[in-house]
Every structure is written in structure tokens, then in C-alpha cells.
C-alpha positions as CSV (number, residue, x, y, z in Angstrom):
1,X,-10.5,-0.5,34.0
2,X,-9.7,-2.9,31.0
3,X,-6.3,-4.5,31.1
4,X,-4.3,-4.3,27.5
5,X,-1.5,-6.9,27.1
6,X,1.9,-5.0,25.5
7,X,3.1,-7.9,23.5
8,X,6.2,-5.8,23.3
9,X,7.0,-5.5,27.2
10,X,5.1,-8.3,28.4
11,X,3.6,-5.8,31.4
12,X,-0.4,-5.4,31.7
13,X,-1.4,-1.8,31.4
14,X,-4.8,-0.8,33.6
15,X,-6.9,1.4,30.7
16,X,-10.2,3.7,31.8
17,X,-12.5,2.1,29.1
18,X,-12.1,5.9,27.0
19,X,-8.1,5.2,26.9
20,X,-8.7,1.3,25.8
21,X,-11.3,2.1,23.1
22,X,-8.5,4.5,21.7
23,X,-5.4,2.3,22.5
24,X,-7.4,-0.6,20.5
25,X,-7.6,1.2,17.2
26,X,-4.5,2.9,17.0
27,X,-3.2,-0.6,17.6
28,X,-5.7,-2.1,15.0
29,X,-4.2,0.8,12.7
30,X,-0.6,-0.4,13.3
31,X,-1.3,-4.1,12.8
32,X,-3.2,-2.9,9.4
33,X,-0.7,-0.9,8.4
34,X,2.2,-3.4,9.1
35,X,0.6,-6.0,7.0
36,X,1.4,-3.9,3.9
37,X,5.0,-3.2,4.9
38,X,6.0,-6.8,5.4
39,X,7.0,-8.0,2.1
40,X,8.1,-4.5,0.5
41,X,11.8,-4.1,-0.7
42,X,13.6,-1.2,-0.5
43,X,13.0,-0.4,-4.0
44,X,9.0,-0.9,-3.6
45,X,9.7,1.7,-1.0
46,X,10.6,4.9,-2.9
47,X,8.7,3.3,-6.1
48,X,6.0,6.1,-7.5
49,X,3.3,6.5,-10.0
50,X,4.3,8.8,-12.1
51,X,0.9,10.2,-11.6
52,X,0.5,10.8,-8.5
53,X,3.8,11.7,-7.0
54,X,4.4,9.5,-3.2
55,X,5.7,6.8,-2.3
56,X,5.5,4.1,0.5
57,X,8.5,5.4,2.7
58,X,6.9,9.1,2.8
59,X,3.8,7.7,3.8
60,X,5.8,6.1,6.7
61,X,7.8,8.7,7.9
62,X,4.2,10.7,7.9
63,X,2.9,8.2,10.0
64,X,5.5,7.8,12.3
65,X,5.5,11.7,12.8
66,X,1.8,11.9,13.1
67,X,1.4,9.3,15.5
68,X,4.2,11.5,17.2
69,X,2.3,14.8,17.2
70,X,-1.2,13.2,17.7
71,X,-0.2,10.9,20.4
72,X,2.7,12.5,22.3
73,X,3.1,16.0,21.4
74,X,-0.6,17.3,21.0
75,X,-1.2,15.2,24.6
76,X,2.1,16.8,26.7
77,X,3.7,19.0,24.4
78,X,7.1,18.6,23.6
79,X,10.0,17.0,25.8
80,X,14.1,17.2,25.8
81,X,13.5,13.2,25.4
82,X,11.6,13.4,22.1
83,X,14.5,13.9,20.5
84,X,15.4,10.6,20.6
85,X,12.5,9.3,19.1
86,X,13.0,11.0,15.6
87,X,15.6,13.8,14.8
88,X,14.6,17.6,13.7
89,X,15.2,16.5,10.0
90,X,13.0,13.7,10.1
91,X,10.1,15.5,11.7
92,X,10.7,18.5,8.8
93,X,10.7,15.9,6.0
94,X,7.3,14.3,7.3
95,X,5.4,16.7,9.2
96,X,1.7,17.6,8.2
97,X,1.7,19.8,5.0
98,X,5.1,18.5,3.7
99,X,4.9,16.5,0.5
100,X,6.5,14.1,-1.0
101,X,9.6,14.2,-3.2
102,X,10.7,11.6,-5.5
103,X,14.5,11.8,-4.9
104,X,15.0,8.9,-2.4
105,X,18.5,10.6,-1.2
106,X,16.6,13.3,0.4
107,X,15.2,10.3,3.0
108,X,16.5,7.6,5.4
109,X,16.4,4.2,4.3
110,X,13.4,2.1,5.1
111,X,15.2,0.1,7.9
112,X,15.5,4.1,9.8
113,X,12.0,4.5,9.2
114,X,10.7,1.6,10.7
115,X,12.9,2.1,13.6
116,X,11.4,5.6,14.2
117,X,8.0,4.4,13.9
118,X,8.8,2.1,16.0
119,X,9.9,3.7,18.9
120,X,7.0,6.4,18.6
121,X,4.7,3.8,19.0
122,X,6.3,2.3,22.1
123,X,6.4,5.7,23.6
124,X,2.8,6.3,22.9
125,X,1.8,2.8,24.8
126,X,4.0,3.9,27.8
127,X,2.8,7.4,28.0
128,X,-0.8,7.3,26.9
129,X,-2.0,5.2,30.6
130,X,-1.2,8.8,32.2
131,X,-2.8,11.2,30.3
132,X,-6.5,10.2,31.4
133,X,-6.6,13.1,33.3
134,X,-6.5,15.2,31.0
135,X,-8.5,14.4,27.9
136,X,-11.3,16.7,28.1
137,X,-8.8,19.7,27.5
138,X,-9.3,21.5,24.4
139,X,-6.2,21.5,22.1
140,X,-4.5,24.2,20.6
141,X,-3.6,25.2,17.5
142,X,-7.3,24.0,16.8
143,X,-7.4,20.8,14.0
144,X,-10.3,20.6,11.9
145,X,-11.1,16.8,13.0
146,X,-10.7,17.2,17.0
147,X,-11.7,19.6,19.4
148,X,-9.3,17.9,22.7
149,X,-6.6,15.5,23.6
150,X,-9.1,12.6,23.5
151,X,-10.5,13.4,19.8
152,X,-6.4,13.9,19.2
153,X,-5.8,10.1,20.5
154,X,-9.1,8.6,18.8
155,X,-8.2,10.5,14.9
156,X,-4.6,9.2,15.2
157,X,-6.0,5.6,14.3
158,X,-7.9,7.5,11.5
159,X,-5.3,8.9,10.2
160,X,-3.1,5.8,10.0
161,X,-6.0,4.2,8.2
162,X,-6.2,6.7,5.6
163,X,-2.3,6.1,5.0
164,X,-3.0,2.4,5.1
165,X,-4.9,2.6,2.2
166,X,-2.6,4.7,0.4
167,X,0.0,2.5,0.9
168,X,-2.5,-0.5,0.1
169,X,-3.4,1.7,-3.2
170,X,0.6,2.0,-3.9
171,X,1.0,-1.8,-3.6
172,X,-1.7,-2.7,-5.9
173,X,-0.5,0.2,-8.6
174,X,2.8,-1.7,-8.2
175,X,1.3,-5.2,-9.2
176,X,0.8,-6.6,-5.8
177,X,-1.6,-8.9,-4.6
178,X,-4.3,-7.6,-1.9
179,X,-2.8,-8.1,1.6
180,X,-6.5,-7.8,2.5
């Protein structure tokens, strides 16, 4: 077993070496991911190429619900307490297939979004130690990238890498400097 430090509760968490290998990328995605969101406004936020029609707090929101479905959902299905990690509207606005839409009144301001993504995450790091068990079983509805729970856990850090560099692409299109 590997032990992972949670910076955020100060408690070591005993990992199988299959769980740390995942837990260590999805966390490698977050920290990527929050070096782009740390010196946006609110305005850089719902700001949008007229091109290519997203912006920075969709790809978010997306995130945070992703890391939801991949992490939590797809692993134990859904619980009563989920719904105090992100409301039914949120999920709807930023669930896979939704897109984008440039009227910022439709979404929650950025400061909402970060808590949501927030508190995903932290569920995922308190949850994920128990699902070892299970992470051979195949999922259902089938996904094109994973087959079971584990490949779930492992293309959740993926995914957030391929939103990272969307965001990254946004912030350069908007004029600012690398962050890597």
C-alpha cells in the first residue's frame, strides 16, 4: 500500500498501488488545471472567441461534473448525499454532450463553480480508498474510452487534461502569458 498525504485533511490515506497510480494523476490534473484558473477574473471567465463558441467557466462546470460522474457516480452510482455536491441545474448545464452558451446569466458565477469543483474533488479523495474492491467491474452505459470502474478512475485525469488545455488555449487567445 502507498500512503498519499491529503493536504486538505491532513489524514494519510493507505492506496493499493492501482488506486495511487490513479489518485496521482487525477491530482496531477487538478494542480494543472488550477494553475490556469489562478489569475482569471470573472470577466476572463465567460470571455469567448467568437470562433469557437466556450468559455473558461463552461469548461469548469464540465470538469467539475465529469470528475463527478467518472469518479463518484460511474464507481457507486448515485447517492441522496450527492446532492449536496452540485445541484440538478448545475449537473444539466455541464453534463457530457451539453455545450456551451455565451449568455453568462444562464451560469453561476465563477466563485460557485469553484466551490462545486471543489467539493467533488474532496468527495472523490474520501470515497475513492473504498472502491478497490470493485474495479474490475465492467461499467454500464458502456464509454468508448473505458471498459470498468478502474479505466473510469484512470480517463478522469485524461479528461481534465484535455480541458486543461482548452482552457490553456482560451488563455493564450485572450492575450495571456503561458502558465506552462
Amino acid at each position: 500500500m502507498e500512503e498519499i498525504f491529503d493536504h486538505d485533511y491532513a489524514l494519510p490515506t493507505a492506496l493499493s498501488p492501482r488506486l495511487a497510480i490513479a489518485m496521482r494523476q487525477i491530482e496531477f490534473a487538478r494542480s494543472y488545471t488550477s494553475t490556469m484558473l489562478d489569475d482569471l477574473t470573472d470577466e476572463d471567465w465567460f470571455w469567448s472567441p467568437a470562433e469557437f463558441p466556450t468559455h473558461i467557466a463552461w469548461q469548469v462546470g464540465h470538469l467539475a461534473m465529469s470528475e463527478y460522474g467518472l469518479t463518484l457516480f460511474r464507481q457507486r452510482g448515485r447517492q441522496s448525499a450527492d446532492m449536496q455536491l452540485m445541484s440538478g441545474k448545475f449537473r444539466k448545464l455541464f453534463l457530457r454532450g451539453s455545450a456551451p452558451k455565451l449568455d453568462r446569466t444562464l451560469y453561476p458565477p465563477p466563485a460557485e463553480i469553484m466551490e462545486v469543483l471543489s467539493r467533488v474533488h474532496k468527495q472523490m479523495r474520501i470515497e475513492v480508498p473504498n472502491f478497490e474492491d470493485n474495479l474490475d467491474e465492467e461499467i454500464g452505459p458502456p464509454h468508448a474510452a473505458f471498459a470498468t470502474k478502474y479505466g473510469a478512475l484512470l480517463f478522469a485525469a485524461d479528461h481534465e487534461m484535455l480541458h486543461a488545455g482548452q482552457i490553456g488555449m482560451l488563455r493564450r487567445l485572450m492575450g495571456k502569458p503561458a502558465v506552462r
